[in-house]
C-alpha positions in Angstrom: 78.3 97.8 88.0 81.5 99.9 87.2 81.8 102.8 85.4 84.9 105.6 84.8 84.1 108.5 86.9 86.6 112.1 87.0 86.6 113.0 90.4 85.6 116.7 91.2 88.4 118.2 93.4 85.8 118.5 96.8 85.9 114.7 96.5 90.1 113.7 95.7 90.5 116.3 98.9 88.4 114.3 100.3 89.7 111.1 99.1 93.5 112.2 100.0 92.3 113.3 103.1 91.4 109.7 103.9 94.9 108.5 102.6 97.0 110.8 104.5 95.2 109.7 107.6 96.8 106.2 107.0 100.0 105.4 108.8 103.3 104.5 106.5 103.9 104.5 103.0 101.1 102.9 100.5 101.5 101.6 97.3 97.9 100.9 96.6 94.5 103.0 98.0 91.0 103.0 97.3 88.8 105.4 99.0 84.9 104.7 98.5 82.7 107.0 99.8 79.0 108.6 99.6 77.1 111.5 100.6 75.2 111.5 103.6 71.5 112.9 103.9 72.7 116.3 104.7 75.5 116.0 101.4 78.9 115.8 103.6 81.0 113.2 102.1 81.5 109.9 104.3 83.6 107.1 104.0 82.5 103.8 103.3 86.0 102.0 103.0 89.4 102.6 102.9 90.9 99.4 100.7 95.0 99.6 100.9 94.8 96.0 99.4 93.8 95.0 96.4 93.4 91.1 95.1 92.5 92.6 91.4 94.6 95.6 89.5 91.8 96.2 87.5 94.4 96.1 84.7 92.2 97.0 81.9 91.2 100.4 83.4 94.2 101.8 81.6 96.1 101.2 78.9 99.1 101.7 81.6 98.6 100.4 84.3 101.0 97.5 84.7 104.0 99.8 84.3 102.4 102.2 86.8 102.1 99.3 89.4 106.0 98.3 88.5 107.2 101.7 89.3 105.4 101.9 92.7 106.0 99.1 93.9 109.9 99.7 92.7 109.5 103.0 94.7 108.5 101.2 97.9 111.0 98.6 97.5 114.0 101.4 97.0 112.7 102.9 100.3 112.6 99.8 101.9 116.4 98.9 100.7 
């Protein structure tokens, strides 16, 4: 089941935390993650590829892909 969730700022620090940790440049991310029993955030998976763009989560988001991944190609160039 999926549902739109607004992050709190505890978990995108969290969440960039686990980006930054990644090697290179990225034009995609997921971070999942839970609470454990004692309530510390823990990763469950890092996804830096994605086969679906969810492209209906925003009314957007195929221009936002087309300007990343024109930002990772101009710094590849």
């Amino acid at each position: 089941m999926e549902h739109d969730h607004m992050p709190s700022a505890e978990e995108l620090a969290f969440a960039q935390a686990a980006m930054d940790a990644v090697d290179g440049p990225l034009l995609y991310g997921r971070v999942d993650m839970m609470r454990d029993g004692h309530g510390q955030w823990r990763l469950m998976e890092l996804e830096l590829i994605e086969p679906f763009l969810y492209p209906n989560q925003g009314p957007n988001m195929g221009r936002a892909f087309a300007a990343a991944l024109e930002r990772v190609l101009r710094r590849e160039a």
